[in-house]
C-alpha positions as CSV (number, residue, x, y, z in Angstrom):
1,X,76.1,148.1,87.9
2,X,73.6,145.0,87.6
3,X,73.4,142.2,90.0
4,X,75.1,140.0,87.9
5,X,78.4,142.7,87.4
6,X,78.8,143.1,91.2
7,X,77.8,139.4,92.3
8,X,80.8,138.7,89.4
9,X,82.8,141.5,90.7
10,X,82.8,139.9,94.3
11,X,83.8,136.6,92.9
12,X,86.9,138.5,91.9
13,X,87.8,139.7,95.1
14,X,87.3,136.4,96.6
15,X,89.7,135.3,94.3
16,X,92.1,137.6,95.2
17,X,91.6,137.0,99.2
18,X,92.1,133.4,98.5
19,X,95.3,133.5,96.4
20,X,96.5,136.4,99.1
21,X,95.5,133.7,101.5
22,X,97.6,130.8,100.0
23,X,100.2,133.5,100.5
24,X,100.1,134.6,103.7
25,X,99.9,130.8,104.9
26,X,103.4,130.1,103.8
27,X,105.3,131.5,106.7
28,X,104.6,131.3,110.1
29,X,104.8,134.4,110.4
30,X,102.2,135.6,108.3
31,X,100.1,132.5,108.8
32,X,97.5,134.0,111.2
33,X,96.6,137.1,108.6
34,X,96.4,134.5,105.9
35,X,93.5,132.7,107.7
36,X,91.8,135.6,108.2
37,X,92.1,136.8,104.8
38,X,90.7,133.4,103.6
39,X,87.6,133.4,105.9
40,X,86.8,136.8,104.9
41,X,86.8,135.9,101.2
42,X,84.7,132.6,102.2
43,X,82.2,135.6,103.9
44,X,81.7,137.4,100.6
45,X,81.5,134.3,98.5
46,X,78.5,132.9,100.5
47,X,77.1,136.4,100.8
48,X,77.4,136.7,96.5
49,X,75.6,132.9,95.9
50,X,72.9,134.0,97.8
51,X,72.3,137.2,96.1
52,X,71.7,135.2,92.9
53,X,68.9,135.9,91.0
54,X,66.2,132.7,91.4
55,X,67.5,131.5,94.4
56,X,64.3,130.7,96.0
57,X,65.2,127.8,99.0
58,X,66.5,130.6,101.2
59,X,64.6,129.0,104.3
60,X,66.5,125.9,104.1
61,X,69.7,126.9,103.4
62,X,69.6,129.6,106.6
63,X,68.6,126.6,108.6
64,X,71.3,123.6,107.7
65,X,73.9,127.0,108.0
66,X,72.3,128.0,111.7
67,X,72.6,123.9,112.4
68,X,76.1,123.5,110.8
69,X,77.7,126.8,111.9
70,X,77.6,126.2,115.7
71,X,79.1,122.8,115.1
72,X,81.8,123.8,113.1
73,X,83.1,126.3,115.7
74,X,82.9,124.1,118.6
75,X,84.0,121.2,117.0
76,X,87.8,123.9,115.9
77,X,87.5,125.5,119.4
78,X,86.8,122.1,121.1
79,X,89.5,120.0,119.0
80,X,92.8,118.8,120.6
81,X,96.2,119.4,119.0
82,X,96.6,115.7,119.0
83,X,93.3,115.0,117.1
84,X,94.3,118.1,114.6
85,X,95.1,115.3,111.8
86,X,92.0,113.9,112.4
87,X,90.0,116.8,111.8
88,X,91.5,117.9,108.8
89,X,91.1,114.5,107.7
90,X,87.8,114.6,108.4
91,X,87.2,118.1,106.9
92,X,89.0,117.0,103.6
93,X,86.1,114.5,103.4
94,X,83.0,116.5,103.9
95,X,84.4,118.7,100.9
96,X,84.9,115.8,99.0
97,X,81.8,114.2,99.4
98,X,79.7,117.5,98.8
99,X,81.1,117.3,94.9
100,X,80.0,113.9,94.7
101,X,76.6,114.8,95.6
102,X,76.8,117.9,94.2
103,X,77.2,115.5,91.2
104,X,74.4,113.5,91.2
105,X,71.7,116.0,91.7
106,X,73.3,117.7,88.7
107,X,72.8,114.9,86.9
108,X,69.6,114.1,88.3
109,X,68.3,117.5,87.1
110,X,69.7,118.0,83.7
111,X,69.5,114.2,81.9
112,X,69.4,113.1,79.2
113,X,69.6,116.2,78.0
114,X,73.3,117.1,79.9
115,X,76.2,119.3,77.9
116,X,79.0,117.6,77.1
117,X,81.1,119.9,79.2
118,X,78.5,119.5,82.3
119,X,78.6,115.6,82.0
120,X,82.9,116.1,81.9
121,X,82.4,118.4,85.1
122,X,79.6,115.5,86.7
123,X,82.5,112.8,85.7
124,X,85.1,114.2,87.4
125,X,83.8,115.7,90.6
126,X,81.6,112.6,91.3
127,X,84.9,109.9,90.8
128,X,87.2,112.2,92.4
129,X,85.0,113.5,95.4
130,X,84.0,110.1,96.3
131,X,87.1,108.7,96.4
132,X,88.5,111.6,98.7
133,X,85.1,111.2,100.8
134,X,86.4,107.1,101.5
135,X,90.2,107.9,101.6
136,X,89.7,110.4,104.1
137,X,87.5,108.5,106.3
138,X,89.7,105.7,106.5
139,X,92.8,108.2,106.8
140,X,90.4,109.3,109.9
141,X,90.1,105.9,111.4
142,X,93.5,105.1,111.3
143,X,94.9,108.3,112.8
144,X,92.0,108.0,115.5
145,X,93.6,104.5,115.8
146,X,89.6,102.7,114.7
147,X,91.7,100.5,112.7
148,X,95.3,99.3,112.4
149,X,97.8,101.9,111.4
150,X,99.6,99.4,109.7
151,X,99.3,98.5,105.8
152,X,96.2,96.3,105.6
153,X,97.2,94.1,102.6
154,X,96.3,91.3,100.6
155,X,96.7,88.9,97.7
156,X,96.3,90.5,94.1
157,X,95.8,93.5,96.0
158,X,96.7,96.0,93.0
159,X,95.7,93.7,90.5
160,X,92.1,94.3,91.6
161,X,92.4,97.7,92.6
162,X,93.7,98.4,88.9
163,X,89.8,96.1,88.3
164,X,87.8,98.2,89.8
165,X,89.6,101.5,88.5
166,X,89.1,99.9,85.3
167,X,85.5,99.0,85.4
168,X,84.9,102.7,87.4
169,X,86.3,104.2,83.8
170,X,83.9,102.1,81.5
171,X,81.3,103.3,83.7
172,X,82.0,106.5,83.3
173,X,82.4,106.2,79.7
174,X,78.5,105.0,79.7
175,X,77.4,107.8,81.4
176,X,79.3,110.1,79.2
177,X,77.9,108.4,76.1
178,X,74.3,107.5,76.8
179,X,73.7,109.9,80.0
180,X,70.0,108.4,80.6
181,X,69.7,106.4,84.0
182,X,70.2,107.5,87.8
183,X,71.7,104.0,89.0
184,X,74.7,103.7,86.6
185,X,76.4,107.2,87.8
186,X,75.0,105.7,91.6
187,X,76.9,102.4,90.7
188,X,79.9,104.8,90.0
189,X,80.1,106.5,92.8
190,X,79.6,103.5,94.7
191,X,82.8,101.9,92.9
192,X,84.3,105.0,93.2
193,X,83.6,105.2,97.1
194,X,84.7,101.1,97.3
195,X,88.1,102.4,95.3
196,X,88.5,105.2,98.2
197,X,89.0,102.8,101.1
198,X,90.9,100.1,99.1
199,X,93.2,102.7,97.6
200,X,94.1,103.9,101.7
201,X,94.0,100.7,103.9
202,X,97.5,99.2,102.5
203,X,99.4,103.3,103.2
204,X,100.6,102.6,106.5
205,X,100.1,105.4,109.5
206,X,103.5,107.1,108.8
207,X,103.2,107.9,105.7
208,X,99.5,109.8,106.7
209,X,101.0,113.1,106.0
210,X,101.9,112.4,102.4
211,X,98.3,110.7,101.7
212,X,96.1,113.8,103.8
213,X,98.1,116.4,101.6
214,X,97.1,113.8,98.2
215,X,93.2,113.7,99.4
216,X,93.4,117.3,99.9
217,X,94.3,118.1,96.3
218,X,92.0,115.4,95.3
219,X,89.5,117.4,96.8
220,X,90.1,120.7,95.5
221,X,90.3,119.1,92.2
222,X,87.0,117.8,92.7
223,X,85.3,121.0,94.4
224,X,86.9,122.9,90.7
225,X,85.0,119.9,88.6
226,X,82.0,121.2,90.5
227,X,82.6,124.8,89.7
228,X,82.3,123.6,86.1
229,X,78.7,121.6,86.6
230,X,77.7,124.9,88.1
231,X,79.4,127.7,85.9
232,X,80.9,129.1,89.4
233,X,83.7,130.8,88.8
234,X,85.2,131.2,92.5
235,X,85.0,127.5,92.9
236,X,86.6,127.0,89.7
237,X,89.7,128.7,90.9
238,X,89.4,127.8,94.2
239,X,89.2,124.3,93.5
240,X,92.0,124.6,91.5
241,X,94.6,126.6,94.2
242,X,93.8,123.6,96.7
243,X,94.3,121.3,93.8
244,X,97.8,122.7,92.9
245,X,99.0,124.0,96.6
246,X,98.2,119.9,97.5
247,X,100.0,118.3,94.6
248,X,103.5,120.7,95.3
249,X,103.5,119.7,98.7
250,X,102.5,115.7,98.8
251,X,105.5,116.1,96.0
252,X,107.5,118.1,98.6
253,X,106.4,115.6,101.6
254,X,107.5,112.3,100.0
255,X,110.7,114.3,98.5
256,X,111.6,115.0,102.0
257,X,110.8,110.8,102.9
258,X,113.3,110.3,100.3
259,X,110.9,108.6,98.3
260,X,108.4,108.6,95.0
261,X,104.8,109.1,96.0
262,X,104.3,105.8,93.9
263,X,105.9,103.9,96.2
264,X,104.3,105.8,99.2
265,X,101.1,105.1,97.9
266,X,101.5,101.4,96.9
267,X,104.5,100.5,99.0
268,X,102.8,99.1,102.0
269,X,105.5,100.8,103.9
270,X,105.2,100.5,107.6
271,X,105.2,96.6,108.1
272,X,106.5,95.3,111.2
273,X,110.4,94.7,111.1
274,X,111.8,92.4,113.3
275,X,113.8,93.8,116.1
276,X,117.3,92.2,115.2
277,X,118.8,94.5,112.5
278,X,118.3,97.7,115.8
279,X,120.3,95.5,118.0
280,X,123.0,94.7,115.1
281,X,123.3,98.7,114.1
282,X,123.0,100.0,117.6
283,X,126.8,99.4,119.0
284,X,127.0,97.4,121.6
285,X,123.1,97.1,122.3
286,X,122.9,98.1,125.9
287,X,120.1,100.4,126.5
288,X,121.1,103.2,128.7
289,X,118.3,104.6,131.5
290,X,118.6,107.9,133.3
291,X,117.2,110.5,135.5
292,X,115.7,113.7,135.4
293,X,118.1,114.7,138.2
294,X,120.9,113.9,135.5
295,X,119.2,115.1,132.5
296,X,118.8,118.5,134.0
297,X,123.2,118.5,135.2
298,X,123.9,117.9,131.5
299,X,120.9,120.8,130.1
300,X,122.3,123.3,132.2
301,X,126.1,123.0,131.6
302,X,125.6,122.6,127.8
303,X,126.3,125.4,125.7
304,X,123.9,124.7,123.1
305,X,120.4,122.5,123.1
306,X,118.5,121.1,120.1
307,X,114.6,120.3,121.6
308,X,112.9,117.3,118.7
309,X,109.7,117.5,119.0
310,X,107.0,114.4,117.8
311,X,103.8,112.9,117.9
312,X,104.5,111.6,121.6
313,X,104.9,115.3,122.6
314,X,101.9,115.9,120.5
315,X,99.9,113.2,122.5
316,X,101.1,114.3,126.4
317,X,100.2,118.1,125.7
318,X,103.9,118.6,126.9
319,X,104.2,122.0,124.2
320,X,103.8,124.3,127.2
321,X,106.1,122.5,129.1
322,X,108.9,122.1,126.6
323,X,108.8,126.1,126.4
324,X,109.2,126.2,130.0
325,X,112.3,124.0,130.1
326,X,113.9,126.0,126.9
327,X,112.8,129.1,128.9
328,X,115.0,128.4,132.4
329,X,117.6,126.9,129.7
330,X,117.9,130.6,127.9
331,X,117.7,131.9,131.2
332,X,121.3,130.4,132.0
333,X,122.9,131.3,128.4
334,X,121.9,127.9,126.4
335,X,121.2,128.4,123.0
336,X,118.0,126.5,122.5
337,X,116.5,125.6,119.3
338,X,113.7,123.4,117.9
339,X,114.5,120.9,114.5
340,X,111.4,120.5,112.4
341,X,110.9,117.5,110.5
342,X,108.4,117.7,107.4
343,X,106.7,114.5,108.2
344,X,107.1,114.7,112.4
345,X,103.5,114.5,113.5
346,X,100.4,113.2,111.5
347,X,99.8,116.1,109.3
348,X,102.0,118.4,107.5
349,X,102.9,121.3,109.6
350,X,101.6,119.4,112.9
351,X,104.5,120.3,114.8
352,X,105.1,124.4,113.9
353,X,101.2,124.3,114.8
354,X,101.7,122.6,118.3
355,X,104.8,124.6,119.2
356,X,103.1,128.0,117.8
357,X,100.1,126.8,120.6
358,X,102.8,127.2,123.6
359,X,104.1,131.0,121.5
360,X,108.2,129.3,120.7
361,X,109.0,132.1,118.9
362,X,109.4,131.4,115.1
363,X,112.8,132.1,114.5
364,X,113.6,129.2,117.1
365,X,112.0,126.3,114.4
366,X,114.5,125.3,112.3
367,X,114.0,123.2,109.7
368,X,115.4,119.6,108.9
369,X,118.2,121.2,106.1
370,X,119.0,124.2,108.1
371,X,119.2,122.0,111.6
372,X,121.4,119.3,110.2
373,X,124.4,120.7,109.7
374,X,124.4,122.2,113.2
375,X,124.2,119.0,115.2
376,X,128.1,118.3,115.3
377,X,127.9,121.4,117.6
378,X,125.3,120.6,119.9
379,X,125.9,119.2,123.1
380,X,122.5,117.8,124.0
381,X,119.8,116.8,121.6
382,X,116.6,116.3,123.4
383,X,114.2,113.6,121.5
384,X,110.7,114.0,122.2
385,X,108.7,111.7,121.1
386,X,110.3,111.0,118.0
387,X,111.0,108.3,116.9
388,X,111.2,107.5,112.7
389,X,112.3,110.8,112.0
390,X,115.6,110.2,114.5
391,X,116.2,106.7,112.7
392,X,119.5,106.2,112.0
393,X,118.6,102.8,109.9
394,X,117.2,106.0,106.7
395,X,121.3,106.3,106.3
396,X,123.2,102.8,107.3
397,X,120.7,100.4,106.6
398,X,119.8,99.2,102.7
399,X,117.6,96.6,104.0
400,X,115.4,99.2,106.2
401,X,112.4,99.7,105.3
402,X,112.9,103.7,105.5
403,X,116.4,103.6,103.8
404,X,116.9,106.6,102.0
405,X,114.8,108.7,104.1
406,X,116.0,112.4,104.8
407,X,116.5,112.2,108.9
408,X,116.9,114.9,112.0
409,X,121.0,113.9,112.4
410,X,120.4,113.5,116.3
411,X,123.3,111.1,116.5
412,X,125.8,113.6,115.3
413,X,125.6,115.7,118.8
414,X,127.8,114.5,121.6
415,X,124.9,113.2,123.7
416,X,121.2,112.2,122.8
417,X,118.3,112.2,125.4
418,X,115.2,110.2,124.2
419,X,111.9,111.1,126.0
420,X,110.0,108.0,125.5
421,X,107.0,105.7,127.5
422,X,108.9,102.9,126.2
423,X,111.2,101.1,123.7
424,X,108.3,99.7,121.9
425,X,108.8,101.6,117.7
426,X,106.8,104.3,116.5
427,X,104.1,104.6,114.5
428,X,105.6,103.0,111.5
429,X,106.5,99.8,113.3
430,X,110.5,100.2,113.1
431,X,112.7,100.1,115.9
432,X,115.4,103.3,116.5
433,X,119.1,101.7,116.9
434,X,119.4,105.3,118.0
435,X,118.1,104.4,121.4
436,X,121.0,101.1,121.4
437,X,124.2,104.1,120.9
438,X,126.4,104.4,123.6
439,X,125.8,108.7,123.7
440,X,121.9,108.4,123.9
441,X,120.5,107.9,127.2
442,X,116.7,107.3,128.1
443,X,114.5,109.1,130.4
444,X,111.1,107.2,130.6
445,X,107.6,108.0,131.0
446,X,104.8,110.1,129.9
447,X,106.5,113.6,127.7
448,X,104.6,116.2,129.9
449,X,105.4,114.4,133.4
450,X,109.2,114.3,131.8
451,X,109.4,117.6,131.1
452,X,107.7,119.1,134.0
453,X,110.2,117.0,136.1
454,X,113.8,118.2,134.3
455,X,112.1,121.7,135.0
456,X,111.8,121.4,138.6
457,X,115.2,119.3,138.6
458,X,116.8,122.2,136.7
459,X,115.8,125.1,139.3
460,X,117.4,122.8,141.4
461,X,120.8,122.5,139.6
């Protein structure tokens, strides 16, 4: 067999690895082997590229790799759960970016001399990385809270946007046409890297996990561009599974927002609404304090328990905790279960990730369809830092801004405990008339302190 038969034939099983990978990562269960399965194929595809025949730069390459390695594993090892979003975020960028440069040196290296299939390749993966570069670094400073979560709009905001998409495309067609100068396909990325952060400033903060999961397919789209300009096949394919396994679920993410990812991505959605129309929905608009003490009487005398977990839990650390309480619950015969809402969190998946952290076993996560219908039997739902996903205005409220979004139906159990710092709204900027109903009662303060108190209360019971 010749170099270039086995260096092909590894391609092939990298392939494989990575589409077993995709696999494996769609259940919980399987999730951990998936990773695993993915990193070794990442392992033979970097041991294959540098097997190539004429690869000469071998001393640089083991030195950004020694330099980049180490920083890479601290930086997974070192990350918080909270700051998870961020780093994917952050992660999604790098990949992007490296196809746009990826791009340019192509381009520096081949013109005017550039196949027509090369130059499509150049095209693609420089416009599309370097708008994923941008998006993701504004998604970044928005989740790490640089910058206002909120929709950062102005006038003829899409009208100009749809300008400089415009005059990005007759660049490209330049390039494409006469492929002789450096600084037009620089002035393209550049537009295309202006596009980036004017395309993500006006998508508010709740709606991150819908725009992360779009720059994610952007990217792989881009990294299988790249795989073109290089003739790689493994990041042809690759390119392509991230591509497609990102486009499904932003389509699945916004499905389960009840809404079009159009109107995710140019809906401004997230604009502070005034605090009347929670008052008006929420009965008679008394908000109803309590105890841990009195938390823990009605946990332990309820027959069954249904834990919400959110970004507030998420942001206290409270996951070990919360298995602890559900824990001493099980011990006295309450049937405790978690209810998993797509979009709860800043990423998708962020809270089966955070609860997999504490070990909740798997077949305790329910998710938003299968929990639903169970909440007209539970006698205590405890809310945990979340807040839009709980919203009552998604169903009885036209004029919401959320109306129409697929909610956890907390307010179909007999009673509703809300683990909150305060009544200020979430992340989106709405305010909860769940918090204003007569069965839902408020226990304040920070999630972990909360929960570490209604554990010691409930021994006590």
């Amino acid at each position: 067999m010749s170099r270039n038969d086995a260096i092909n034939l590894a391609y092939l099983v990298t392939i494989v690895t990575f589409v077993l990978a995709l696999r494996f990562l769609s259940s919980p269960t399987t999730a951990r082997r998936g990773n695993w399965l993915g990193a070794a194929g990442m392992v033979i595809a970097i041991g294959a590229t540098l097997a190539q025949a004429g690869l000469t730069n071998y001393a640089s390459i083991l030195i950004v790799m020694a330099v980049s390695a180490p920083v890479g594993a601290w930086a997974a090892r070192a990350v918080k759960m909270t700051a998870m979003p961020q780093m994917v975020a952050l992660f999604n960028g790098v990949g992007g970016g490296a196809a746009a440069l990826i791009a340019l040196s192509e381009f520096h290296k081949d013109h005017p001399s550039i196949r027509s299939d090369v130059a499509i390749g150049i095209l693609l993966s420089g416009l599309i990385g370097s708008v994923s570069f941008a998006g993701s670094m504004i998604a970044f400073a928005k989740l790490q809270e640089l910058i206002g979560g909120r929709p950062i709009t102005y006038p003829l905001q899409q009208a100009s946007n749809i300008g400089l998409l415009g005059g990005i495309c007759a660049l490209a067609i330049v390039i494409g046409v006469h492929p002789t100068h450096d600084w037009v396909l620089v002035l393209m990325l550049g537009g295309a890297l202006l596009f980036g952060i004017l395309f993500v400033l006006p998508i508010g903060g709740a709606d991150m996990p819908v725009v992360i999961s779009l720059l994610n397919a952007f990217t792989g789209i881009a990294a299988s561009a790249t795989g073109f300009e290089l003739r790689n096949n493994v990041l042809i394919v690759s390119g392509m599974l991230v591509g497609a396994s990102g486009t499904f679920l932003t389509l699945m993410m916004a499905r389960s927002m009840g809404r079009s990812v159009s109107n995710v991505l140019f809906g401004a959605f997230g604009t502070l609404q005034a605090s009347g129309e929670a008052a008006v929905a929420g009965g008679d608009g008394v908000v109803r304090s309590t105890t841990a003490d009195d938390v823990a009487v009605m946990l332990a005398y309820s027959r069954r328990v249904v834990i919400v977990p959110g970004y507030g839990l998420a942001v206290a650390q409270a996951q070990h905790d919360v298995r602890k309480l559900a824990d001493a619950l099980e011990e006295r015969g309450v049937d405790v279960r978690y209810a998993i809402h797509p979009v709860a969190g800043r990423m998708p998946g962020h809270m089966n990730v955070l609860l997999a952290e504490a070990n909740v076993p798997y077949d305790k996560l329910f998710e938003m369809d299968q929990i639903n219908p169970e909440f007209d039997q539970t006698d205590v739902a405890l809310v945990i830092g979340a807040n839009d996903v709980t919203n009552p205005s998604a169903r009885n409220s036209p004029g919401s801004p959320i109306y129409g979004m697929p909610i956890l139906d907390v307010d179909h159990s007999q009673n509703v405990v809300v683990l909150k710092r305060s009544m200020s709204p979430g992340f989106a900027g709405i305010d909860n008339p769940l918090y204003l109903d007569p069965k839902t009662v408020m226990l304040f303060g920070d999630a972990k302190d909360s929960v570490v108190k209604l554990v010691d209360a409930l021994g006590r019971v």
